[in-house]
N, C-alpha and C positions, 0 to 999 in steps of 0.2 A: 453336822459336817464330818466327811470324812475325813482321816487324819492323812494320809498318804499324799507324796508330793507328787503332782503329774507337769513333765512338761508337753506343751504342745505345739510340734512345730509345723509350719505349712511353708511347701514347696509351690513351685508354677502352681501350672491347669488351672490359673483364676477364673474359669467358668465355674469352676466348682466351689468356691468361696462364698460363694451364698446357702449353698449346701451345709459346709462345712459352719459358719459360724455359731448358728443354733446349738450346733454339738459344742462347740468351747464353752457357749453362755450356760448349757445342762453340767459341761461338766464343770467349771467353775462356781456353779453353784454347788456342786455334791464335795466339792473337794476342797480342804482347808486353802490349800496354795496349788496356784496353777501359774506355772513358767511360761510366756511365751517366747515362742521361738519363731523368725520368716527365713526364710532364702534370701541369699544377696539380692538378687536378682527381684524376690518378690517385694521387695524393702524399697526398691528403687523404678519399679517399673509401674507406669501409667497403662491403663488397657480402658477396652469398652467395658469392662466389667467394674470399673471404680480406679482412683487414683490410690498411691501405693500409700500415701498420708495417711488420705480418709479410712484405709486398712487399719492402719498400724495404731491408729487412734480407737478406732472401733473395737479392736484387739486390746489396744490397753487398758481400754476402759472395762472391757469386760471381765478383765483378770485382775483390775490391779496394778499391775506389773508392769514395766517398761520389758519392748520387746526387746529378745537378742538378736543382733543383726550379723555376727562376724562371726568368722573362727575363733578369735582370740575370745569371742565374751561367751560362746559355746565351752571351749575346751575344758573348764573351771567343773562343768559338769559332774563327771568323774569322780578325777582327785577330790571333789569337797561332797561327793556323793546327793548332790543335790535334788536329785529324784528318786522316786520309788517305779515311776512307771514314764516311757517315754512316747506322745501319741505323733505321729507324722499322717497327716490327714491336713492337704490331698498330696497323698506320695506318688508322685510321677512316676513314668518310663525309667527318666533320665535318673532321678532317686534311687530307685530300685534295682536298676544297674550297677550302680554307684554302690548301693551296701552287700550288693552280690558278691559284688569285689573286693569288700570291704576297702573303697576307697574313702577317704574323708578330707574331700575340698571345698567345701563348703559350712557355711554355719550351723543346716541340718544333718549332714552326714558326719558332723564332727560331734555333735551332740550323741548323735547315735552311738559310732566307737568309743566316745567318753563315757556312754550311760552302762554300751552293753560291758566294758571290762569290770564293773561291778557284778554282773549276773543276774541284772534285775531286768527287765520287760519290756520291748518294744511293737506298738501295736500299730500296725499300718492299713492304713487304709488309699488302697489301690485309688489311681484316677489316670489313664492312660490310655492312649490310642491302640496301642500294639502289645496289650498284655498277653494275646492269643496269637503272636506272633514273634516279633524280637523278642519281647522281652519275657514270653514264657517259661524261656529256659532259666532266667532271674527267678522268674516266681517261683519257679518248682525247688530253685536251691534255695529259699529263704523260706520256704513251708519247712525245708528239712534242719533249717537252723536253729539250734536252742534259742530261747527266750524272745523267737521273732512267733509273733501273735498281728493276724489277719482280719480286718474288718469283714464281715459277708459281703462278698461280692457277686458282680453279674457281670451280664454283655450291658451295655447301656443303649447301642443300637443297632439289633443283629443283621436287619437289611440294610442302613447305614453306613455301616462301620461297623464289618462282623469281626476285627478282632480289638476293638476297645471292651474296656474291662473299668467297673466305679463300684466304690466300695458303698453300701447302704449308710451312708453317712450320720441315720438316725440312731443307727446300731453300737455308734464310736461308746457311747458312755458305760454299754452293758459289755459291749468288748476291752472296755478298761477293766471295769469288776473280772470279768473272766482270768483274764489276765494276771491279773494282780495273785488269783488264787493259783496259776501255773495251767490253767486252763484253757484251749480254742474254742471261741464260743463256735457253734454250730447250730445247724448248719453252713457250711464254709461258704459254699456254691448256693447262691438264690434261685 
């Protein structure tokens, strides 16, 4: 086991939560202590993709850990330096926005502000309709941000939806290790 604390927190895009959960269960098993983290919003909202319970259970169970739900159970982050490494997988649009800005009103984006004023790692992994469009000009400032680390990503459907953008979500564990060492895994772009 590794020693290093990871949290992991997940935003919307619950299409991709079945993507994404494989990667929590690899990296919980590689890592001593793995934090979970949901969105308010993912904490409480039902979809056709599973009820937000059976989420949050599935997640606890994987980790251990009771998820954090709030700003208030986020914030502690920080100040009590509770991680080494922070993963936001699946970070939305609206996510990525949000840390472009460095706004923090939510329980993921406060984790975030609270992990990065340490100087230690956050590795995101994209899942968004308009990353090649609104929200490019986000991504392009948080490629230029210290300590923001990128899952490989793609288009996920060019004739589709030619400017959606999904990080390879089996790549989440070896983009932690990268990370961890001050490193973008690469290839960025699939």
């Amino acid at each position: 086991m590794k020693q290093a604390s990871v949290g992991f927190a997940f935003c919307g895009s619950y299409c991709t939560y079945e993507q994404v959960f494989p990667a929590l269960k690899a990296t919980a098993a590689q890592y001593k202590t793995v934090l979970p983290i949901i969105l308010e919003r993912g904490a409480e909202t039902d979809t056709r993709f599973g009820a937000a319970t059976d989420w949050i259970r599935k997640i606890e169970q994987a980790t251990g850990r009771k998820v954090l739900k709030t700003i208030q159970e986020a914030e502690p982050i920080g100040p009590q330096k509770l991680l080494d490494v922070l993963v936001i997988a699946p970070c939305t649009g609206n996510t990525i926005a949000k840390l472009a800005a460095a706004i923090a009103d939510t329980s993921v984006t406060m984790a975030a502000k609270a992990h990065l004023r340490n100087g230690r790692p956050v590795v995101l992994a994209v899942s968004t309709n308009d990353g090649l469009s609104g929200n490019a000009q986000n991504i392009g400032t948080l490629l230029a941000r210290k300590n923001i680390y990128f899952v490989p990503f793609q288009q996920d459907d060019p004739v589709g939806k030619p400017t959606s953008l999904v990080a390879d979500m089996t790549l989440i564990p070896e983009t932690i290790d990268a990370a961890l060492r001050g490193q973008q895994l690469q290839p960025l772009l699939k």
